[in-house]
VEXFIDREN-492789 format. One record per residue (C-alpha): residue number from 1; residue in one letter; x, y negated, z. Coordinates in steps of 0.001 Angstrom, whole numbers, plus 500000, padded with zeros to 6 digits. Example, Ala and Ser with C-alpha at 12.3 -4.5 7.8 and 13.67 -1.06 7.14 Angstrom:
2
<site 1,A,<512300,504500,507800>>
<site 2,S,<513670,501060,507140>>
END
This chain:
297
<site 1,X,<225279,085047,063786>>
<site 2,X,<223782,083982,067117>>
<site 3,X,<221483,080935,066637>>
<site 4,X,<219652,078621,069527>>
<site 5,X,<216230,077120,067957>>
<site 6,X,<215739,073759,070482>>
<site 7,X,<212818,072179,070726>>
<site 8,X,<210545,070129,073522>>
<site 9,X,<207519,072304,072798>>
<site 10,X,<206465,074470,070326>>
<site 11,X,<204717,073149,067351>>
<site 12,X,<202387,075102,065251>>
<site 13,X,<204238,073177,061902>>
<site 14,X,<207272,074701,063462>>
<site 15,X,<206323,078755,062315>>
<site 16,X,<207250,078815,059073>>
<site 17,X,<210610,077516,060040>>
<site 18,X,<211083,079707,063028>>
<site 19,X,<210386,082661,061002>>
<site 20,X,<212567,081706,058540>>
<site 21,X,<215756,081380,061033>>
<site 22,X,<214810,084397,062459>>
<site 23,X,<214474,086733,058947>>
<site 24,X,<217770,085484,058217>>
<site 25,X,<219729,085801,061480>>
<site 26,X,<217981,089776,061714>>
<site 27,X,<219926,090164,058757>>
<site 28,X,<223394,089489,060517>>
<site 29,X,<222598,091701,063042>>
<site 30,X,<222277,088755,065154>>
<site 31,X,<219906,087231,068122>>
<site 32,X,<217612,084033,068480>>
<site 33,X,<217779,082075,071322>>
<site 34,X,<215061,079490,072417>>
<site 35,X,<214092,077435,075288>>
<site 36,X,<212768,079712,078296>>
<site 37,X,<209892,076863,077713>>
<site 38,X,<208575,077777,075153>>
<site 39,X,<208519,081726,076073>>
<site 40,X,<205030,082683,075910>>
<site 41,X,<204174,080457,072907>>
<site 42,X,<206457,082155,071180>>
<site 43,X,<205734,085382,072269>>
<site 44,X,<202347,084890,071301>>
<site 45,X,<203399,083491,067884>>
<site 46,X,<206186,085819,066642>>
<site 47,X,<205677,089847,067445>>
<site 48,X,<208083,091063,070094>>
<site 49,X,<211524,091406,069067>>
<site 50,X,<214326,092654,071070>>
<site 51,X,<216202,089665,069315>>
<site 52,X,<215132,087529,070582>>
<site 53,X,<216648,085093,073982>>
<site 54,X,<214927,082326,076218>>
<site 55,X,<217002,080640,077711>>
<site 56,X,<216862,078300,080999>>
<site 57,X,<217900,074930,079005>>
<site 58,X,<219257,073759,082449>>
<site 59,X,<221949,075495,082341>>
<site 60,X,<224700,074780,079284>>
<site 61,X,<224919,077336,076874>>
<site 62,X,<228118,079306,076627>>
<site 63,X,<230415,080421,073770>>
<site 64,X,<228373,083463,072469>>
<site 65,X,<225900,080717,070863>>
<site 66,X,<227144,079503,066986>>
<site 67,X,<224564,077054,065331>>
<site 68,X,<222012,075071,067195>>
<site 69,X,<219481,074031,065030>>
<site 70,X,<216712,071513,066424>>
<site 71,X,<213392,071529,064961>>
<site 72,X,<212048,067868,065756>>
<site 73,X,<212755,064622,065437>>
<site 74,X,<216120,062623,066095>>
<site 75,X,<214634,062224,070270>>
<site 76,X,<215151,065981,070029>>
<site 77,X,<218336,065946,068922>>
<site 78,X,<219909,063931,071043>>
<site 79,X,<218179,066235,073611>>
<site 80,X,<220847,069084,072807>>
<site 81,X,<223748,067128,074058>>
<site 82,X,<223237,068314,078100>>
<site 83,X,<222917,072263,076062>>
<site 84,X,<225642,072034,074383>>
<site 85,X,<228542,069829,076082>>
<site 86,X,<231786,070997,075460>>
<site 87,X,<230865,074569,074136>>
<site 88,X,<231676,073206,070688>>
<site 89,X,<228589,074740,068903>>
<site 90,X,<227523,072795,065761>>
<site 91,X,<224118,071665,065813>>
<site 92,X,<221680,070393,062929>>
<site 93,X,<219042,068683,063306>>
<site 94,X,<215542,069684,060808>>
<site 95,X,<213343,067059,060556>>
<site 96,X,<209361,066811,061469>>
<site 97,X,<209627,063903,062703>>
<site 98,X,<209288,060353,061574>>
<site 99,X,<212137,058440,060644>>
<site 100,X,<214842,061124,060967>>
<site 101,X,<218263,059344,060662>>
<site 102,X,<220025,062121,062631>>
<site 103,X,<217625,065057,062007>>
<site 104,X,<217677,064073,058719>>
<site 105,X,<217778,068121,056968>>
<site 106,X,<213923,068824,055402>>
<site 107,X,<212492,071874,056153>>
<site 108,X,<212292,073087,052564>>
<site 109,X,<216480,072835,052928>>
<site 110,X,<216505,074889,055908>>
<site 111,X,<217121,078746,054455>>
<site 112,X,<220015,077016,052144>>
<site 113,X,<221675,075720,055235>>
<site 114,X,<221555,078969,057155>>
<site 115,X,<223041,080800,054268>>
<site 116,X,<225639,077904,053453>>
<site 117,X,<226553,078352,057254>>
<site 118,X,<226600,081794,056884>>
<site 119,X,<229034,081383,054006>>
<site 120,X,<231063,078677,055767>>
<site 121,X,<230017,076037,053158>>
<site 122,X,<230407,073381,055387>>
<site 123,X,<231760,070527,057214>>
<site 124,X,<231981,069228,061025>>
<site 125,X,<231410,065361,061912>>
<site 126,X,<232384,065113,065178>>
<site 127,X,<230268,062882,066901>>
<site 128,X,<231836,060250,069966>>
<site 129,X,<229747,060868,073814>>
<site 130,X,<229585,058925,076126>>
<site 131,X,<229925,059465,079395>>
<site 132,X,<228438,057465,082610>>
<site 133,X,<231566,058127,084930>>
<site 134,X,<229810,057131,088183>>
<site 135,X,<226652,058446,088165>>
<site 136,X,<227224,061711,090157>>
<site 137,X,<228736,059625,092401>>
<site 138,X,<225167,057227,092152>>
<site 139,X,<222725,059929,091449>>
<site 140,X,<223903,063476,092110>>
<site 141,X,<223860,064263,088345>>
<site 142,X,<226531,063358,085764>>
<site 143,X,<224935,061698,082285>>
<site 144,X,<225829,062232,079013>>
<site 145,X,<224959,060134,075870>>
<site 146,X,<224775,060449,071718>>
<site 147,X,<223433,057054,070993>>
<site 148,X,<224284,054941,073720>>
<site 149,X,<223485,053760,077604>>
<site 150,X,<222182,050618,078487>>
<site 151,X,<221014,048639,081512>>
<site 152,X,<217778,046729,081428>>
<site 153,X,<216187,044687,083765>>
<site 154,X,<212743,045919,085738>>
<site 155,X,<211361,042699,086069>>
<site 156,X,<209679,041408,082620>>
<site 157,X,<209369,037670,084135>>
<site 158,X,<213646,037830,084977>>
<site 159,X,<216668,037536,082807>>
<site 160,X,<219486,039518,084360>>
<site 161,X,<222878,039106,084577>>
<site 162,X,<225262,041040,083608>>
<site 163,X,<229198,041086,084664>>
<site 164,X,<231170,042647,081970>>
<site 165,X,<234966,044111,082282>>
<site 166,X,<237088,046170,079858>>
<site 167,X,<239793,048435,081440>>
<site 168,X,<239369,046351,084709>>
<site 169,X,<239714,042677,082761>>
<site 170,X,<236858,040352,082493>>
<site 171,X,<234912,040362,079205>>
<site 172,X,<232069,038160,079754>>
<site 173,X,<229028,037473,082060>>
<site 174,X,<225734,038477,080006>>
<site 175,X,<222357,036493,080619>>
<site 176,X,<220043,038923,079028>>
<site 177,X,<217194,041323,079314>>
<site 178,X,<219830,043518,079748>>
<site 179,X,<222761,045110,077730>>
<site 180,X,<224191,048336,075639>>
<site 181,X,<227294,050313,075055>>
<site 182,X,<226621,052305,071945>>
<site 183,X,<229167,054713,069992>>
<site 184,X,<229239,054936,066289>>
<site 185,X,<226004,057679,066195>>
<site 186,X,<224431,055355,068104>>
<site 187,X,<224637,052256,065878>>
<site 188,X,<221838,052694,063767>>
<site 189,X,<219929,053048,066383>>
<site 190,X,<218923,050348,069484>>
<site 191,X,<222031,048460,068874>>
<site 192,X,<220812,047866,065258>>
<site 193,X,<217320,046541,066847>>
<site 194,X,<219432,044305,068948>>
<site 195,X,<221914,042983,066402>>
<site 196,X,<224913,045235,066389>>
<site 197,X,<227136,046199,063463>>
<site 198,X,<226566,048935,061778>>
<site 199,X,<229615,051711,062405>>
<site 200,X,<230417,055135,060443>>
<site 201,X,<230430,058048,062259>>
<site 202,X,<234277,058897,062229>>
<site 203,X,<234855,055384,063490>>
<site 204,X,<236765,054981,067140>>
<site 205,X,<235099,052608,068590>>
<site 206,X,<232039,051329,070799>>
<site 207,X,<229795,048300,070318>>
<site 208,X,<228546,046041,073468>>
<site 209,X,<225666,044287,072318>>
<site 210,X,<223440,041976,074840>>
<site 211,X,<219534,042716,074477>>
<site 212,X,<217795,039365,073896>>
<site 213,X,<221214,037177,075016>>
<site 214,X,<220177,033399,076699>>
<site 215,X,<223118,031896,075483>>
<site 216,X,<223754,032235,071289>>
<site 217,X,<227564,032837,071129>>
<site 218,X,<226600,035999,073024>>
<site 219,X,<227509,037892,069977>>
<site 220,X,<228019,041862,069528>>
<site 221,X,<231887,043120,070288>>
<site 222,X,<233483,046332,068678>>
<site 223,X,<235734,047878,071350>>
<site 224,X,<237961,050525,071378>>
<site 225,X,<236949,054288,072191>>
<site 226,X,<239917,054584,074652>>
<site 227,X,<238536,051757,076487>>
<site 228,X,<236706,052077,080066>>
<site 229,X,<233864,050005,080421>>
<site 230,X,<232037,048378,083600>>
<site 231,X,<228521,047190,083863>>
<site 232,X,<227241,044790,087008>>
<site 233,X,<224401,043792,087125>>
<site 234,X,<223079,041003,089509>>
<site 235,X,<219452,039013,089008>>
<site 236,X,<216527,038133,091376>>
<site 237,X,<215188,041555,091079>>
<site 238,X,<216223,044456,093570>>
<site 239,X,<216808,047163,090953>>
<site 240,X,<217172,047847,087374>>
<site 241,X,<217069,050120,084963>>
<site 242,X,<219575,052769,083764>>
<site 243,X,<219048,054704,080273>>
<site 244,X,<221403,057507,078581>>
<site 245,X,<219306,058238,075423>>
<site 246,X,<216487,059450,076769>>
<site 247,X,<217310,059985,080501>>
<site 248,X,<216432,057306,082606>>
<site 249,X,<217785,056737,086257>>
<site 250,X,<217819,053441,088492>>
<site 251,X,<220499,051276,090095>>
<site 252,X,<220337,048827,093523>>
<site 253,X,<221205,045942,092938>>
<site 254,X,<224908,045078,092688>>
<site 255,X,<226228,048265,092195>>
<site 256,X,<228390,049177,089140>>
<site 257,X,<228480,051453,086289>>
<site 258,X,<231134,052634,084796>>
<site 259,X,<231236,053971,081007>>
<site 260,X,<234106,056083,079311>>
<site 261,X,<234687,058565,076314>>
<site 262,X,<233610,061860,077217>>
<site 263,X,<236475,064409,077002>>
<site 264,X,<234105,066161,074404>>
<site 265,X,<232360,066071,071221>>
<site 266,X,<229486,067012,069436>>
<site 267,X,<230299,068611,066097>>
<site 268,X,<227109,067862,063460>>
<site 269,X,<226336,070704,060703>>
<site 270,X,<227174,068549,057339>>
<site 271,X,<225976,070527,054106>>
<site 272,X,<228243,069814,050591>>
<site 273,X,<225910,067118,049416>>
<site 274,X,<225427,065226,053187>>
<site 275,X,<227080,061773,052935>>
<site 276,X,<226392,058983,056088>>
<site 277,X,<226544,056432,053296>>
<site 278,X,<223510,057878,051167>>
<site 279,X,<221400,058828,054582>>
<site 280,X,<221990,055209,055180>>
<site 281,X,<220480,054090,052279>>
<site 282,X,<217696,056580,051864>>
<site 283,X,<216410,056538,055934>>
<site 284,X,<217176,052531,056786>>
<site 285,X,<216699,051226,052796>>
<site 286,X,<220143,049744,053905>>
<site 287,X,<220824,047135,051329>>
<site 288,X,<217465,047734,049311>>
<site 289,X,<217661,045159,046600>>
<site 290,X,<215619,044927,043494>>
<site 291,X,<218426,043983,041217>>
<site 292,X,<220098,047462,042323>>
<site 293,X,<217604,048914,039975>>
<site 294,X,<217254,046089,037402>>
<site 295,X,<221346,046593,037195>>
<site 296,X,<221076,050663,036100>>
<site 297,X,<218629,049616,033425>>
END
């Protein structure tokens, strides 16, 4: 069992863990990969063994890779989509962060998910990119995204506007502070700030929800996964702002983006007991109600 440990920097909170993964992956006769960032802190942390990989996280990891587990937060990730693209490794996310909707597995859970995957006691969700079709084209570099992309305006004092087509017919013209595209992973995330339904993961669609709409019938609007979806923005301001998760790029004025499926997926690590339904309750309090309790009794 070949295992990549991701994470933006190393953490001291992260060593029990990390020795952990690698005890058990030493036992399949296996190696350790980790960012090539994070060399000499590990180095430094761990004794040298021959097992271990660093890896340049710029480049996609191949097919020799089986589980990436990322010690972090849910930012973290979502990082591992650009790693992993379309190698089809299943990834889990361990939480130390906050809120951890996505990284949701505690580290006191970690050995029993290395062993489950080691026993094959598991399932795959496979999670809906998206994909910014254009942005080679725009920016030299193609983006990827978990959660969602969205275009926001530069400007604070500005609304922007924001022309709107679905498979080449016209949706709607958005006054806004700017707008998102979201998939079904990405719904309990800024969409849900903004408004936006709620979706389960194994849904097929994609939400477009307006941030801060001028006009109230503005309203969210589920969409189809097959669908391609274009973006033009126009306002007083020059440029505006272009976000895929985390990655940020910007875009002149009048140009277009364009949004699609990507032709892969990301395939989360689900243990037995992991059920969307229960993490949705648990991490957002969704439906939190007093009488829930008052009803058991």
């Amino acid at each position: 069992m070949n295992v990549f440990v991701f994470m933006r920097a190393y953490n001291s909170e992260y060593y029990v863990a990390i020795q952990q993964i690698i005890n058990k992956v030493l036992e399949t006769q296996g190696k350790v990969f980790f960012p090539k960032l994070v060399e000499s802190d590990i180095l430094k942390a761990f004794q040298f063994i021959p097992q271990l990989v660093f890896w340049d996280t710029e480049k996609p990891l191949g097919k020799d890779v089986d589980l990436v587990i990322s010690l972090g937060g849910d930012g973290t990730l979502l990082a591992t989509v650009d790693l992993i693209l379309d190698a089809n490794i299943p990834v889990i996310g361990i939480n130390f962060g906050r809120l951890g909707f996505l990284s949701y597995t505690s580290k006191e859970d970690l050995v029993l998910v290395l062993e489950n995957f080691i026993e094959k006691n598991y399932t795959l969700s496979h999670r809906t990119v998206l994909e910014i079709i254009n942005s080679k084209e725009l920016v030299g570099k193609t983006f990827y995204a978990l959660n969602d992309v969205s275009i926001h305006k530069i400007d604070t004092g500005n609304m922007i506007f924001v022309k709107t087509f679905i498979n080449g017919t016209y949706l709607n013209a958005y006054w806004s502070d700017g707008i998102i595209i979201s998939t079904p992973t990405g719904s309990t995330a800024y969409n849900l700030s903004c408004g936006g339904a709620i979706l389960a993961p194994e849904t097929q669609n994609f939400i477009i929800t307006p941030i801060s709409p001028h006009n109230l019938s503005a309203r969210p609007i589920v969409i189809p996964d097959s669908s391609v979806v274009s973006f033009l923005p126009e306002g007083r301001t020059k440029r505006f702002a272009v976000s895929a998760d985390s990655k940020h790029f910007f875009l002149e004025k009048e140009a277009e983006i364009l949004v699609k499926k990507a032709p892969f997926t990301i395939p989360f690590l689900q243990m037995p007991e992991d059920n969307f339904f229960s993490i949705l309750r648990e991490k957002m309090k969704w439906g939190d109600d007093l009488r829930n309790e008052m009803q058991k009794n």
